[in-house]
C-alpha positions as CSV (number, residue, x, y, z in Angstrom):
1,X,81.5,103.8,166.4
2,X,83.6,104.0,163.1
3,X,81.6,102.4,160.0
4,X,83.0,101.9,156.7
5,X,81.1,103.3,153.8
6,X,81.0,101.2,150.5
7,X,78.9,101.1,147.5
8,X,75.9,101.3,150.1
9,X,76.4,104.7,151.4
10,X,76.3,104.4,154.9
11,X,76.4,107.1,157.2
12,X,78.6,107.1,160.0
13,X,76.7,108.4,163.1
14,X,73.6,110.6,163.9
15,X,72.7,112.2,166.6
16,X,68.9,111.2,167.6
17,X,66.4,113.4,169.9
18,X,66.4,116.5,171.8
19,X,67.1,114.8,175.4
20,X,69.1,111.9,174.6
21,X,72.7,111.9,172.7
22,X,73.1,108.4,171.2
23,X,75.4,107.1,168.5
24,X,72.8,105.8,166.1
25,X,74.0,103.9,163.1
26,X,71.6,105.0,160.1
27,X,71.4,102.2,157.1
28,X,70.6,103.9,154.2
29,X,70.6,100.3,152.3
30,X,69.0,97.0,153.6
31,X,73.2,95.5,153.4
32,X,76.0,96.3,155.0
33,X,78.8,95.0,155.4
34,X,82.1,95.7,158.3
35,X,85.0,97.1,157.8
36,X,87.8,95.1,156.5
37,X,89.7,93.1,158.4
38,X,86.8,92.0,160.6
39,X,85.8,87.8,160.1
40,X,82.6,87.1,160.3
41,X,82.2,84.7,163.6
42,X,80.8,81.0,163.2
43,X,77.4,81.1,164.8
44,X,76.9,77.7,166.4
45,X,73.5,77.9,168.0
46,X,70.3,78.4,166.5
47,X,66.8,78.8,167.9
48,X,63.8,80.0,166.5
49,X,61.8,82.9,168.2
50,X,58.6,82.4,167.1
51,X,56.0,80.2,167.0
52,X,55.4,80.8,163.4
53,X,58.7,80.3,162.4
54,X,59.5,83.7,161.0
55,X,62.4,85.1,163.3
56,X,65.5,82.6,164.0
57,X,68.2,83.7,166.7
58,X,72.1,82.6,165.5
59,X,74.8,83.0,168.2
60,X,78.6,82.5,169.8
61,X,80.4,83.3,172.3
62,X,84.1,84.9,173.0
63,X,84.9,84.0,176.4
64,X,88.8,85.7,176.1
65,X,86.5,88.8,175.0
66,X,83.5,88.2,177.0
67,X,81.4,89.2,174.1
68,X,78.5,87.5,172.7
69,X,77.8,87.6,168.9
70,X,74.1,87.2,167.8
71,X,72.3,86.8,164.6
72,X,68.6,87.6,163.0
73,X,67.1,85.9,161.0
74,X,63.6,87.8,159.4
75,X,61.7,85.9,156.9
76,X,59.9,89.0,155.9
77,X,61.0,92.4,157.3
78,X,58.3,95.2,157.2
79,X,59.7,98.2,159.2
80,X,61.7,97.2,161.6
81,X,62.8,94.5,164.1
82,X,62.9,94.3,168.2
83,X,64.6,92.1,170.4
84,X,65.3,92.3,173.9
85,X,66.5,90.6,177.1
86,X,64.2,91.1,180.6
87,X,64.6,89.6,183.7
88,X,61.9,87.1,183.1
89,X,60.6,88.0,179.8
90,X,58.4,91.1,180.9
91,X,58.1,93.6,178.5
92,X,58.8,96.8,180.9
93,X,62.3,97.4,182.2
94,X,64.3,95.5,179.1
95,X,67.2,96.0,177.4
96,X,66.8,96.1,173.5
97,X,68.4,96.4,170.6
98,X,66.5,97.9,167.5
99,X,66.1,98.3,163.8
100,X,63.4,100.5,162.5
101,X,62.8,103.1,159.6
102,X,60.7,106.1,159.7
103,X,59.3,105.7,156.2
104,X,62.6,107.2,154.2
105,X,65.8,105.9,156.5
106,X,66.5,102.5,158.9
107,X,68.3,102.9,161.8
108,X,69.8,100.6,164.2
109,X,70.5,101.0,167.9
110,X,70.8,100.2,171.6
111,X,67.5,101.4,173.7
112,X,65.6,99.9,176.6
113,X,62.1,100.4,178.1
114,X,61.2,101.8,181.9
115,X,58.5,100.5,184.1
116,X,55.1,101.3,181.5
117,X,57.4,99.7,178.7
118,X,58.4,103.5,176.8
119,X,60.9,102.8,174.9
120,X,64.2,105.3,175.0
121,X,67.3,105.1,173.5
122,X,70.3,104.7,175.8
123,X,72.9,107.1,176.0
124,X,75.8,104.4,176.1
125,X,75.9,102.5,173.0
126,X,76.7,98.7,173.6
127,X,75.5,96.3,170.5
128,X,78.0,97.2,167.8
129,X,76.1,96.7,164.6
130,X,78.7,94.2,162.4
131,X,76.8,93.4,158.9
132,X,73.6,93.5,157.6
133,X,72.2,91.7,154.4
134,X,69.3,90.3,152.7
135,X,69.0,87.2,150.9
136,X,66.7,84.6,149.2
137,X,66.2,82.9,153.0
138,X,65.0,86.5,154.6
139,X,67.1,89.8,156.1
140,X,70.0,89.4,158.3
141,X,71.4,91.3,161.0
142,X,74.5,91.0,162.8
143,X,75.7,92.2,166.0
144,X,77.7,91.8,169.2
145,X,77.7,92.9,173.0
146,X,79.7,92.4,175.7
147,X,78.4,90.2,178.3
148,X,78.4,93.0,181.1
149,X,78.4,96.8,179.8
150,X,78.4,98.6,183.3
151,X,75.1,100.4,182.0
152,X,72.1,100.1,184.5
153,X,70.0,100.2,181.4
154,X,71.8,96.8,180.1
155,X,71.5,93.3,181.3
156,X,73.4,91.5,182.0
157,X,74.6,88.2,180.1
158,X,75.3,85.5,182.6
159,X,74.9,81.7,182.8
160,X,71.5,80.5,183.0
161,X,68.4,81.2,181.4
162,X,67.9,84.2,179.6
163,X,64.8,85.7,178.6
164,X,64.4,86.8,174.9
165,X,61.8,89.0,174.1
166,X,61.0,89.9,170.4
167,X,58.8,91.7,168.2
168,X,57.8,93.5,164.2
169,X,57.2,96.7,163.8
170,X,54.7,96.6,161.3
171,X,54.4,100.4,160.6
172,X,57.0,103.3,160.1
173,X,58.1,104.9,163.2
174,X,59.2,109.0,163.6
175,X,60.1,108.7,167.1
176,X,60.9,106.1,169.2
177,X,59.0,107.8,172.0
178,X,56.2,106.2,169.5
179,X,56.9,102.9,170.9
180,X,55.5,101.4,173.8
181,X,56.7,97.3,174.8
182,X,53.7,96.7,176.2
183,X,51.4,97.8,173.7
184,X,53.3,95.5,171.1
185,X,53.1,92.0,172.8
186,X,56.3,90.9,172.1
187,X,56.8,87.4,172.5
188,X,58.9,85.6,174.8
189,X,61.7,82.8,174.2
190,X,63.9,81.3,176.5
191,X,67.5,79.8,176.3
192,X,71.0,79.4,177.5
193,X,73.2,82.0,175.3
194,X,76.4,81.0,177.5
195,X,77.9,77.7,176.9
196,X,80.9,75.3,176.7
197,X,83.4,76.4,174.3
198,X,85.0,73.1,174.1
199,X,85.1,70.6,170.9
200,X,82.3,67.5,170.9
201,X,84.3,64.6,171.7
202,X,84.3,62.2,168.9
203,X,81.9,58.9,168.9
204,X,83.1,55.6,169.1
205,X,83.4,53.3,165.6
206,X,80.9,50.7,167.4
207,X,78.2,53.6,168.1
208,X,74.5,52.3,167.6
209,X,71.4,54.0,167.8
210,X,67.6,53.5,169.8
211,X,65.1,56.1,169.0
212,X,62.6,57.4,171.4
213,X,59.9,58.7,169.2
214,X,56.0,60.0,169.7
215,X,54.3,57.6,168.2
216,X,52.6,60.1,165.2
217,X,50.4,62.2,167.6
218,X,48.2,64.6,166.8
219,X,49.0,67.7,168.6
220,X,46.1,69.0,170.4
221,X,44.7,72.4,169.7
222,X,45.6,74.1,172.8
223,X,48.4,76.2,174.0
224,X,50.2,73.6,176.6
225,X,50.2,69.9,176.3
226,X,52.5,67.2,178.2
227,X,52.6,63.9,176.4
228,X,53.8,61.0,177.8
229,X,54.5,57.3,175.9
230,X,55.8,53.8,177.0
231,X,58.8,52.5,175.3
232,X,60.1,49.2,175.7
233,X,63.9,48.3,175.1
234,X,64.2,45.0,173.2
235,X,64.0,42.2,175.4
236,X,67.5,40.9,177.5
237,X,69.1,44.0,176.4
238,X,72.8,43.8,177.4
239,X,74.4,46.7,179.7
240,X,75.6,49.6,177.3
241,X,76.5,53.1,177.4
242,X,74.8,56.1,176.5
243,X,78.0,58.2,175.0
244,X,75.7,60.9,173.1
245,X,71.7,62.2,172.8
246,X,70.3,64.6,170.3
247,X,66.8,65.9,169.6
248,X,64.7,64.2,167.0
249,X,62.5,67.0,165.6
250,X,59.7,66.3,162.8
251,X,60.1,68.7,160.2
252,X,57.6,72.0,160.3
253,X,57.3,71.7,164.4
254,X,60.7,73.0,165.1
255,X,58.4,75.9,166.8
256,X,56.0,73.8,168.9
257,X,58.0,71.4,170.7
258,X,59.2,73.2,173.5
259,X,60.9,70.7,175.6
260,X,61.4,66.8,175.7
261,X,62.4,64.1,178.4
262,X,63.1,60.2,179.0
263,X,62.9,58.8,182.0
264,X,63.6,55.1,182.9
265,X,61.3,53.4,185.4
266,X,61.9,51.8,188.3
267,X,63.4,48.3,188.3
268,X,60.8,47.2,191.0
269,X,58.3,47.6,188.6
270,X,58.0,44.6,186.8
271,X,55.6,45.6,184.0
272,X,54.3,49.0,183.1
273,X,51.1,49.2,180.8
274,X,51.2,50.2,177.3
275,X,50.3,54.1,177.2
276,X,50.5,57.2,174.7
277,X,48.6,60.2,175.7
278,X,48.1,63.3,177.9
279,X,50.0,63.4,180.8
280,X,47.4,65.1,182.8
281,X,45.1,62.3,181.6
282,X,42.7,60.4,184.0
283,X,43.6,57.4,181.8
284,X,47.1,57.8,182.5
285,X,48.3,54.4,184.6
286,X,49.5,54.9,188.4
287,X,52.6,53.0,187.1
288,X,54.1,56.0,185.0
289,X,54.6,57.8,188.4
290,X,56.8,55.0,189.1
291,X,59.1,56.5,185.7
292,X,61.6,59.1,187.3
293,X,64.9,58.6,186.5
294,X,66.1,60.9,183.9
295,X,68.4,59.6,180.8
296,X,68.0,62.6,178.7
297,X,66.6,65.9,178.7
298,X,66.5,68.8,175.9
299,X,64.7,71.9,175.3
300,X,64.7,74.6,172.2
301,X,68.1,75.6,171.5
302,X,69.9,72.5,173.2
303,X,72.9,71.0,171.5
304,X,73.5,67.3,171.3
305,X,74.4,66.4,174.3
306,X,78.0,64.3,174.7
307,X,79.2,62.5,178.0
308,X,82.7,62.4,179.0
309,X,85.1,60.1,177.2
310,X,85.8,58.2,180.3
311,X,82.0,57.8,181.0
312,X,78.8,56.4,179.9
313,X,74.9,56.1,181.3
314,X,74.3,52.5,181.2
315,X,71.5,51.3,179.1
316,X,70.5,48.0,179.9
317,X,71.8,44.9,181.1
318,X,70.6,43.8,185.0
319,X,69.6,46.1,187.5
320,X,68.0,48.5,184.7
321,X,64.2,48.7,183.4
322,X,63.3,47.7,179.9
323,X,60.5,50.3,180.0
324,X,61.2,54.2,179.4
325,X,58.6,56.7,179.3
326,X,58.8,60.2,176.6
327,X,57.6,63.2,177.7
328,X,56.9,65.9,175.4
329,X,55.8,69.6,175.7
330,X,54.1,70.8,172.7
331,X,53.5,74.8,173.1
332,X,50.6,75.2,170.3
333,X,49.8,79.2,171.1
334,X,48.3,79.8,168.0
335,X,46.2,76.8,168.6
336,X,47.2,75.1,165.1
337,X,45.6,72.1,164.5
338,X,45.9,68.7,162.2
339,X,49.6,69.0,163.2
340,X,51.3,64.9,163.6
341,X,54.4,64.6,165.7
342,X,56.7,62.2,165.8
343,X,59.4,63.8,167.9
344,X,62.1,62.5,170.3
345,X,65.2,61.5,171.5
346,X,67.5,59.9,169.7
347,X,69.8,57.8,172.6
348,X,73.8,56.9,171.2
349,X,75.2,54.0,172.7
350,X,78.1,51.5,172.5
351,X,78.4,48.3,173.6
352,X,81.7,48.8,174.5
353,X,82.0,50.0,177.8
354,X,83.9,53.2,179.1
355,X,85.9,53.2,182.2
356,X,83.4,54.6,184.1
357,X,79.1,53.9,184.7
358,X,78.4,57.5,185.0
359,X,75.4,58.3,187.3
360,X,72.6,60.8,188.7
361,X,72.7,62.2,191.9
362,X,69.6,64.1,193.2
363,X,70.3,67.5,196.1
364,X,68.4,69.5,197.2
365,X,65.1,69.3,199.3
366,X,62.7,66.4,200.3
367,X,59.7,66.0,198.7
368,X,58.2,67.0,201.8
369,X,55.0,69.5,203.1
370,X,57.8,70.5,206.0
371,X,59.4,72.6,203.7
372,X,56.5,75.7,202.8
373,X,56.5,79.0,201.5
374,X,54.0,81.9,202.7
375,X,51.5,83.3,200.3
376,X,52.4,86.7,199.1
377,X,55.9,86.9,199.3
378,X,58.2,88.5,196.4
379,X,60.6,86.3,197.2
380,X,60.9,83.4,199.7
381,X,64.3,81.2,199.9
382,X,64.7,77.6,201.1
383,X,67.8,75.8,201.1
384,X,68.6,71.9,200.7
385,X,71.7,70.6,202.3
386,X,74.2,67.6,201.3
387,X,76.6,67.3,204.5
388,X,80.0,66.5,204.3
389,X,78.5,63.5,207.1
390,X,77.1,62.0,203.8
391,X,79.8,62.6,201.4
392,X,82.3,61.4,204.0
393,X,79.6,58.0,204.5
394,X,79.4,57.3,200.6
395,X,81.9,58.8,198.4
396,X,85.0,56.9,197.4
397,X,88.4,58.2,198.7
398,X,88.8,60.2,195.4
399,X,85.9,61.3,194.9
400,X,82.9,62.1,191.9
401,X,83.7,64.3,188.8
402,X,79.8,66.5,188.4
403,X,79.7,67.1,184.7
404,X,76.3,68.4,183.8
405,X,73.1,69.1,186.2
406,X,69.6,69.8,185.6
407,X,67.6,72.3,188.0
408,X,64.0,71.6,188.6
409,X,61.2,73.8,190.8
410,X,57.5,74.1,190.1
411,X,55.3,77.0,188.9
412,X,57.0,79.2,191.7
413,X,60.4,79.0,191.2
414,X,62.8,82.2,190.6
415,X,65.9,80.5,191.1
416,X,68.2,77.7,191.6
417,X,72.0,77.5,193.1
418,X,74.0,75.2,193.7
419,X,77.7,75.5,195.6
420,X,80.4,73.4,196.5
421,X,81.1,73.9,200.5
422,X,85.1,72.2,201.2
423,X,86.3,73.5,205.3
424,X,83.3,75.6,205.6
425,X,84.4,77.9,202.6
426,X,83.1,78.1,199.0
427,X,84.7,76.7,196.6
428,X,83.2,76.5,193.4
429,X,79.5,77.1,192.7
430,X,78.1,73.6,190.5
431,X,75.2,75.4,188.8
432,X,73.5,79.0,188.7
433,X,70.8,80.0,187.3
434,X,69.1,83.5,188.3
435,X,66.3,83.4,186.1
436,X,65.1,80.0,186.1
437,X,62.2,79.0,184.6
438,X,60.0,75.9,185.3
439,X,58.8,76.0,181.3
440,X,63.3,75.5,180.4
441,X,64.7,72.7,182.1
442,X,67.1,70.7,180.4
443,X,70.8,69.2,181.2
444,X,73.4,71.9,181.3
445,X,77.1,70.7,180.7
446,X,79.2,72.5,182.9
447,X,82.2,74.7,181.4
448,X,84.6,72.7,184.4
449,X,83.9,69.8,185.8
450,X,83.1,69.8,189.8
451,X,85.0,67.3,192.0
452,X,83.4,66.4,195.1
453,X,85.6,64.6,197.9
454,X,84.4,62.7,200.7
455,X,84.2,65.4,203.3
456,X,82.4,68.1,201.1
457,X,79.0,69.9,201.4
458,X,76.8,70.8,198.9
459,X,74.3,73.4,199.0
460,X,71.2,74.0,197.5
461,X,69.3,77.4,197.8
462,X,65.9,78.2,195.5
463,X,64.2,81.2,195.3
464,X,60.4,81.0,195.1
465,X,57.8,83.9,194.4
466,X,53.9,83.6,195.8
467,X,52.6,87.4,194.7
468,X,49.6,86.0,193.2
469,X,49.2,83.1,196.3
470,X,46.5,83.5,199.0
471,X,47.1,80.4,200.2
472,X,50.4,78.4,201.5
473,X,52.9,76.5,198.9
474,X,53.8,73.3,200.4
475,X,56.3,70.8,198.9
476,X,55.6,68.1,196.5
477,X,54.7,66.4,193.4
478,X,52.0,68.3,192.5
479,X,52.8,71.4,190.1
480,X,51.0,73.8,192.4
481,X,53.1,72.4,195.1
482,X,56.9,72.7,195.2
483,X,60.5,71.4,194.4
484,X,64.3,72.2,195.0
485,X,66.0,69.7,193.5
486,X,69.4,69.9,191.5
487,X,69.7,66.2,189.3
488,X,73.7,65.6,189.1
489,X,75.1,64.0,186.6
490,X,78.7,62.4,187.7
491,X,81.1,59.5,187.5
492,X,82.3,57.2,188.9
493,X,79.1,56.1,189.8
494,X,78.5,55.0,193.4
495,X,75.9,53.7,195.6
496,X,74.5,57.3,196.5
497,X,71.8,58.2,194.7
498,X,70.4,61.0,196.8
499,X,71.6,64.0,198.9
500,X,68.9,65.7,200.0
501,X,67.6,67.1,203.8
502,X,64.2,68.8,205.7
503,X,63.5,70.8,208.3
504,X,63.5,68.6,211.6
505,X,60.0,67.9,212.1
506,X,59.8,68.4,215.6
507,X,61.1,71.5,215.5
508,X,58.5,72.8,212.6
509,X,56.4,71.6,216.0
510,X,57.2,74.1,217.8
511,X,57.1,77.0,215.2
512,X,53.3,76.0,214.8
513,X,53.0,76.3,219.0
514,X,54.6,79.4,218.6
515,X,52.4,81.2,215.6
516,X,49.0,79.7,217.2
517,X,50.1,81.1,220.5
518,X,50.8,84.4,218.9
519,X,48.0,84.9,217.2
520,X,45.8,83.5,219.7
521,X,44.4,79.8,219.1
522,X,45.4,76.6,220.9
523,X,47.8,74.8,218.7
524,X,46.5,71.2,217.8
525,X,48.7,68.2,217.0
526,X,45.8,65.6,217.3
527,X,46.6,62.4,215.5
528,X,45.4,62.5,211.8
529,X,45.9,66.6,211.6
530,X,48.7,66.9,208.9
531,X,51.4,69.3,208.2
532,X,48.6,70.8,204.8
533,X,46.3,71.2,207.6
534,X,48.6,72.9,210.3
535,X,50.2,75.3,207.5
536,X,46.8,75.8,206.3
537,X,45.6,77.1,209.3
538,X,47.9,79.8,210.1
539,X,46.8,83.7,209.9
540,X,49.9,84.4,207.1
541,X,51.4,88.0,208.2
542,X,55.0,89.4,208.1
543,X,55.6,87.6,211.3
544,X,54.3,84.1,210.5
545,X,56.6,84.3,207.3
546,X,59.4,85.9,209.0
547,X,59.6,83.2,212.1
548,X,59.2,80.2,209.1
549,X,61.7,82.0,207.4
550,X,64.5,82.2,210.7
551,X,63.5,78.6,211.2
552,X,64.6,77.0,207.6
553,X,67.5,79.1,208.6
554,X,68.6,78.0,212.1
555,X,67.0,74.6,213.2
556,X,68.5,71.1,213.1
557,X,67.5,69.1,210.1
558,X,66.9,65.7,209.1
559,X,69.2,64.2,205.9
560,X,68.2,61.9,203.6
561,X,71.4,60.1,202.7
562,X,70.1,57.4,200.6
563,X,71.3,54.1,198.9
564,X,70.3,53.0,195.2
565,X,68.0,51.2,197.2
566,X,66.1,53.8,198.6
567,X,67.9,52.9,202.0
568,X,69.4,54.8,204.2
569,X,73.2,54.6,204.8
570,X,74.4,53.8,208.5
571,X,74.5,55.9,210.6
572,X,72.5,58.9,213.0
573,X,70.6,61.2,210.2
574,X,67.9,63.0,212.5
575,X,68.8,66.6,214.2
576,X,71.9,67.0,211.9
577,X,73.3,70.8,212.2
578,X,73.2,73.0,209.4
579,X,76.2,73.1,207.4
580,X,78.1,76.7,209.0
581,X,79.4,78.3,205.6
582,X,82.0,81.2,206.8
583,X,83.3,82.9,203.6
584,X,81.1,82.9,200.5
585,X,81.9,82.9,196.7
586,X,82.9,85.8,195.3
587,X,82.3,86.5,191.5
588,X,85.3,87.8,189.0
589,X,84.9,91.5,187.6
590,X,84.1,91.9,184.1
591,X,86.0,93.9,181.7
592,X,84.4,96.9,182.2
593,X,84.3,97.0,186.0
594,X,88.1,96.5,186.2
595,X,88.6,99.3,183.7
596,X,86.2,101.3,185.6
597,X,88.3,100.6,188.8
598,X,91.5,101.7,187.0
599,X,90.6,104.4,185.8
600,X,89.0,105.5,189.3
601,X,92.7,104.3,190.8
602,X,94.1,106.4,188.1
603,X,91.9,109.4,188.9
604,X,92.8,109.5,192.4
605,X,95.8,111.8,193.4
606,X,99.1,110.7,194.7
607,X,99.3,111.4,198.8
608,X,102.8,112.4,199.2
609,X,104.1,112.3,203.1
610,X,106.9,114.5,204.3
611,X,109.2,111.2,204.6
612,X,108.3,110.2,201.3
613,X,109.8,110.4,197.5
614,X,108.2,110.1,194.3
């Protein structure tokens, strides 16, 4: 790495420890600045990192380049700065990217940590340090990285969640070997670094605005809370369209309110009680269950969210609920107290309507104790099917455009995919997320929009982790039971509003026969004895989770291909076959694996044949 020394006197490159050769870039001065001709990139995203609000992450994204450019922000910098990217925000096997001093110089490079968190510095230098400079607001450092690097030290920077880790290093350090992650309790952030490059579309001249605001709570002095509140729209509200939503945040909280939701209530319901409180409160009326139909979702780091310019969520007018119901998650770790809220959503809409009603669509799994995962098991898959029986029932001849989706699991979840399915093949995978996280759930706009014709499959497969589970996971609505479920958001709206499948029942039967004869019991399907019970009463062993597994795999299920209505459409929906997918997905190369394979190419010698020329 070639650095440009000015009036700062920086030193090109040093070469750090007696085991590993690193290029290291040594500031000599807290500011410095690239070499000329390089243009400092517009950093569109912000987040803050911590809880306090000292650190502040700033980011883009070059997609031609497939580089990422990131920003810190330190209020007050002592001796150094850490940040880092784990699988799911553990503090062993990261990949960091660090500034420290050793009392006299500060120095700036690319490390990670191995399995006890010890932190080393890697021999292939991938963040390429850009500027540096402090200012009234705090210090600031500026760097880049390429979403892949081909280093098994590195992660890698795909769509999805990513898992920030961070910490200060409060004291001088002479050798990194000083440092272990673990012992310094970094904290944990998450948030989407990869997304849509393209412009916001513009508002309409008629836009008008509802806000969906906490009602001035005080935020309880403990680390989680989930508030819910009743809104009511004014009465005999016309039919509009929601074009945009953006977060309201009150001033000072930016770092406690983690994630927010609305959710319209069902239609049927013809009053719901006032109520603003816990949402885990025994006060909380049975009615708010009946509130499940998401209009907006955001969580720390989201961007206003903008709807297609053909398309709008209706708001109002008949059919629709006048009640919606907020739902806010205040994280409060350091258990501050006194704190008022009056955070939300703030809805656009226009009563001039767009083309198209844009809707949800929910796929995935059945809310359903069929579908179960074993205790104790690293990693356990189920998968929820849309068949092209359904698509070909309810779609209209050309099809819905999928825009944006929101993944949801429980406590359990690893990950969520979701892939289009057109002749048996792959085509296009709707939304990935390999480190998912139940605590960041919000409405991700895709980069292309999805079509799905009548005909198409869609397929739904979540990854689910029990390690620390001595007893079954069954599905459900209860957070300690579980969910697949991918929420769709497409136009033109149509009159399916849910995709989703099970295991055929009969079939999860004989599986229980099976196991009980195995391990030596009578198997009982007495009248009354429920599928909790039955799971419940297995002896759970590699076997018992490996015949589950082969069944979720292999057996007949039942669809739920349903109506706005909750109905069914016509038609034969029990003992469906599984979807048969023959070629899968395959992912582009990055960068540096197609250089890596050219140069390999170019490494190998020419074969020449006796018949041949060169």
């Amino acid at each position: 790495m070639r650095l440009l020394n000015k009036d700062l006197r920086l030193q090109d490159v040093t070469l750090m420890y007696l085991t590993v050769l690193a290029t290291v870039v040594v500031l000599l001065v807290a500011s410095y600045q690239a070499p000329a001709g390089h243009s400092r990139p517009t950093l569109a995203y912000h987040i803050p990192l911590d809880p306090a609000g000292q650190l502040e992450l700033s980011w883009n994204i070059s997609y031609p380049t497939q580089e990422v450019y990131l920003e810190l922000k330190v209020k007050e910098l002592h001796h150094g700065i850490l940040l880092g990217m784990s699988d799911r925000g553990e503090p062993t096997n990261a990949d960091l990217v660090l500034l420290w001093d050793d009392g006299h110089k500060s120095y700036f490079g690319d490390a990670w940590s191995d399995n006890e968190g010890r932190v080393m510095l890697d021999t292939q230098q991938d963040y390429e340090l850009l500027e540096t400079h402090q200012s009234t607001e705090g210090f600031f450092l500026l760097f880049k990285r390429p979403f892949s690097t081909c280093d098994p030290h590195d992660y890698i920077i795909e769509e999805g969640t990513v898992h920030i880790i961070y910490a200060m290093l409060e004291q001088p350090i002479q050798s990194l070997h000083e440092l272990n992650m673990s012992r310094l309790q970094p904290g944990v952030q998450r948030v989407l670094l990869l997304r849509p490059d393209d412009p916001a579309p513009a508002l309409p001249r008629d836009v008008r605005t509802l806000e969906v605001l906490a009602p001035d709570v005080i935020i309880p002095t403990q680390e989680t809370t989930y508030w819910c509140h009743i809104f009511q729209l004014p009465p005999n509200m016309p039919k509009n369209h929601i074009v945009m939503y953006e977060s309201v945040i009150t001033p000072g909280n930016e770092a406690i309110v983690h994630h927010m939701e609305v959710f319209e209530c069902s239609p049927q319901i013809d009053t719901v009680p006032q109520f603003s409180g816990s949402c885990d409160s025994k006060m909380k009326p049975r009615k708010l269950n009946y509130c499940r139909h998401v209009l907006a979702a955001w969580a720390m780091g989201a961007e206003p969210f903008y709807y297609p310019t053909d398309a709008g969520l209706p708001l109002g007018g008949e059919g629709s609920s006048r009640f919606l119901r907020l739902e806010v998650h205040y994280h409060n770790p350091l258990l501050l107290s006194g704190r008022r809220d009056s955070s939300g959503i703030r809805l656009w809409y226009t009563p001039s309507l767009r083309r198209f009603d844009a809707g949800i669509m929910e796929l995935g799994l059945v809310y359903t104790p069929v579908m179960a995962i074993p205790p104790r098991q690293r990693s356990f898959q189920l998968t929820g099917y849309c068949t092209a029986k359904c698509t070909q029932t309810a779609l209209p001849v050309g099809g819905i455009h999928i825009f944006a989706s929101q993944l949801h699991t429980h406590l359990a979840g690893l990950g969520v995919r979701t892939v289009l399915v057109r002749g048996g093949r792959e085509v296009e995978v709707v939304q990935e997320d390999k480190h998912f996280s139940t605590h960041y759930q919000i409405i991700r706009v895709l980069r292309k929009m999805v079509t799905v014709l009548p005909g198409d499959a869609l397929v739904t497969k979540c990854a689910y982790t029990t390690e620390d589970r001595n007893k079954v996971t069954v599905g459900g609505f209860g957070i300690m039971e579980e969910m697949c479920v991918n929420y769709v958001h497409y136009y033109p709206r149509t009159q399916l509003e849910l995709c989703k499948s099970h295991v055929d029942t009969d079939y999860l039967q004989k599986y229980f026969s099976l196991i009980n004869r195995f391990q030596g019991r009578e198997s009982c399907s007495c009248p009354g004895t429920t599928v909790e019970e039955q799971f419940s009463s297995l002896s759970w062993d590699g076997f018992s989770g490996e015949v589950l597994n082969s069944l979720y795999l292999t057996s007949p299920i039942s669809m739920h291909c349903n109506q706005s209505t909750a109905e069914l459409f016509p038609g034969k929906w029990e003992k469906q076959e599984i979807p048969v997918v023959t070629a899968e997905l395959q992912r582009a190369l990055y960068p540096c694996e197609l250089s890596r394979r050219a140069s390999s190419q170019n490494d190998n010698p020419t074969e020449v044949r006796p018949d041949s020329s060169i």
